[in-house]
Residue, then its C-alpha position, 0 to 999 in steps of 0.5 A: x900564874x901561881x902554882x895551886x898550893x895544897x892545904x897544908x894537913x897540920x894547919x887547923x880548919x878551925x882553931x880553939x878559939x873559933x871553936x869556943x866562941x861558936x859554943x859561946x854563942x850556943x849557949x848565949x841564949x839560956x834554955x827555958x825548957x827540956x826543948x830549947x836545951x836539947x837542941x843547944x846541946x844537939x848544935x854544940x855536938x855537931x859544932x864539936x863533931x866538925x871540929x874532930x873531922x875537920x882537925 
């Protein structure tokens, strides 16, 4: 039977490259109005905000 180990705290959740991609994708699409540009910038925020309290 193996021994549970604990997370690693120095070990990233998500790396820089996880990271960049995710925003990648995000803005993949262009925004055609006022709108679709908030929520783009609103879904990079969050991915920005896990990506401090994760790492």
């Amino acid at each position: 039977m193996s021994v549970p180990k604990p997370r690693d705290p120095n070990a990233l959740s998500i790396t820089p490259g996880e990271l960049a991609d995710e925003l990648d994708h995000v803005f993949a699409q262009p925004a055609t109005d006022l709108e679709m540009e908030a929520e783009q910038l609103e879904r990079a925020h969050q991915i920005l905000q896990r990506g401090l309290q994760e790492n």
